[in-house]
NUGUBA-612390 format. One record per residue (C-alpha): x, y, z. Coordinates in steps of 0.2 Angstrom, whole numbers, plus 5000, padded with zeros to 4 digits. Layout:
N
XYZ...
***
This chain:
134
502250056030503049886021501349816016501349966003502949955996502149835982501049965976502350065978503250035961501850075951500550195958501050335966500650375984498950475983498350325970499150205982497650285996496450325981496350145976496550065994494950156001494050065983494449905985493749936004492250005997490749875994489949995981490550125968491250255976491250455969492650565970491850675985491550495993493550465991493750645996492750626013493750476018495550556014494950726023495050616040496950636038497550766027496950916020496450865999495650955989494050875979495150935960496650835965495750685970495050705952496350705943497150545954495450455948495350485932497350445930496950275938495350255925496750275911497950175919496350035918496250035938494850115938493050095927491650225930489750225925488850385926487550435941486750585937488050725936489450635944490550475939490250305952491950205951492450055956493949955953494349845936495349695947495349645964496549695976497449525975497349525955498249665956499649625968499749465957500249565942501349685949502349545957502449455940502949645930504249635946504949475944504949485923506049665925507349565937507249445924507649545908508949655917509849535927509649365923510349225932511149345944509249395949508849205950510049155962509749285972507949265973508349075976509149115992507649255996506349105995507149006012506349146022504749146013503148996018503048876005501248906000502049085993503549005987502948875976501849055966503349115966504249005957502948975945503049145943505049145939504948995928503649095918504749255917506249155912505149025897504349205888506049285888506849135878505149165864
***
């Protein structure tokens, strides 16, 4: 599905679902919680979903507190914080590998995109390109 192509470039596909069914979530959510709701579609076992969480807590995706035995976690940024940055890690990458070549292209890309988006996304271009020069 496009809308997950974003996420795509940095977390993998379980963490992709992992963080998806937290940022849903109203309250901290526990692994078996995470478990329960990814056993609807696929066969998981509680270990992997685990180690998925606690790679996302070290990636600083995810924070836990401690509820008796088990962790609570919820996420460190809001889904839209995090799109943010991954557009802005995208963009700068374009930028340091291909230069003007990647901004003309992206020039042309942003006549097919609104122009609430396209005026974030030439903010977020002019940014890349004025830290590169520093």
């Amino acid at each position: 599905n496009m809308k997950d192509k974003g996420y795509g470039k940095v977390l993998g596909e379980l963490e992709t679902q992992v963080m998806k069914i937290v940022w849903q979530a109203q309250e901290p959510f526990s692994v078996s919680d995470v478990v329960k709701v990814l056993s609807k579609k696929r066969t998981i076992a509680y270990t992997t979903v685990m180690t998925i969480m606690t790679r996302l807590t070290e990636k600083g995706l995810l924070k836990h507190t401690s509820s008796g035995k088990a962790y609570l976690y919820k996420p460190v940024l809001s889904k839209d914080t995090f799109l943010t940055r991954v557009s802005e890690q995208i963009i700068k990458n374009l930028v340091s590998n291909f230069g003007d070549t990647a901004i003309a292209h992206f020039a042309q890309e942003l006549e097919n995109i609104p122009s609430d988006k396209k005026q974030k996304l030439l903010n977020a271009l002019l940014e890349a390109k004025k830290n590169e020069r520093k």
